[in-house]
C-alpha atoms as one frame of an Amber mdcrd trajectory, in Angstrom:
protein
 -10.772  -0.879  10.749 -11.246   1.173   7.839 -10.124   0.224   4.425  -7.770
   3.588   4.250  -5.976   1.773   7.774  -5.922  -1.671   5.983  -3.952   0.379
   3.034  -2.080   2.064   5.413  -0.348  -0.710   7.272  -0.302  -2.635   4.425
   1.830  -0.813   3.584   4.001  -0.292   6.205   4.266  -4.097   6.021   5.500
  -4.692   2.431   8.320  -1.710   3.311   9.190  -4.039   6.070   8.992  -7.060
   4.471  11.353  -6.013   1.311  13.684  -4.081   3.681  12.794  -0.899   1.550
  12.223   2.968   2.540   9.175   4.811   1.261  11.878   7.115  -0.985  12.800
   3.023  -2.510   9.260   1.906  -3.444   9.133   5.317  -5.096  11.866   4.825
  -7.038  10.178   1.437  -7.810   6.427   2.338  -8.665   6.949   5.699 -10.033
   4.078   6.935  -7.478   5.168  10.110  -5.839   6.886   9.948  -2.684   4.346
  12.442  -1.583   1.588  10.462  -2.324   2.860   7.397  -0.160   3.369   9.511
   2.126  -0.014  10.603   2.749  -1.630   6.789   1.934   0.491   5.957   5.205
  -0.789   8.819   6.714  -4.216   8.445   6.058  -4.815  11.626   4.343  -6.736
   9.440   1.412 -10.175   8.213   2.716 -10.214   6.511  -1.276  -6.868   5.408
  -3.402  -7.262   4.868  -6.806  -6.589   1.135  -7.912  -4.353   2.007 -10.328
  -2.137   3.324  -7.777  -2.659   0.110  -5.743  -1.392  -1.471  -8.891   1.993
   0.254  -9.429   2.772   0.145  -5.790   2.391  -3.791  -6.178   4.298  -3.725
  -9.701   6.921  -1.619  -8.178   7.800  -4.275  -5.474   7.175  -7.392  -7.805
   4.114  -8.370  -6.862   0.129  -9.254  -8.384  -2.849  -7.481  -6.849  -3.573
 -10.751  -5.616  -0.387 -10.801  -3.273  -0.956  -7.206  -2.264  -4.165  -7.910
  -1.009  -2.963 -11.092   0.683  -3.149 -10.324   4.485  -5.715 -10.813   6.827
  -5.919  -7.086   6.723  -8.195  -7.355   4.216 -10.545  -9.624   5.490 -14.003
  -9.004   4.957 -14.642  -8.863   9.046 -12.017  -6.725   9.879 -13.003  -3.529
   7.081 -15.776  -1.050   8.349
């Protein structure tokens, strides 16, 4: 898996997880609507960390939680 499709359903998972829409987490982060859109799309083959950072801030949560899933793993990233 690449590290964009780790993002990606990462994602998908948190929106699930806090019962939120993409418009929500938005609202929450201040990153564009666009731009989630096309992280879950997989339009980005990079994502700034900063970005990474305001879409954990926006849904209460460290770095260290975002990046809390086997997702992430070392053996599962291309």
């Amino acid at each position: 898996m690449k590290l964009s499709d780790a993002l990606a359903e990462r994602i998908e998972e948190l929106l699930q997880e806090h019962k939120i829409t993409q418009y929500k987490l938005s609202q929450m982060s201040g990153i564009s609507q666009s731009t989630i859109c096309d992280i879950r799309l997989k339009r980005y083959k990079t994502v700034n960390l900063m970005t990474i950072y305001e879409l954990a801030d926006g849904l209460n949560i460290g770095l260290d939680e975002f990046f809390d899933s086997p997702l992430f793993k070392r053996e599962n990233i291309e």
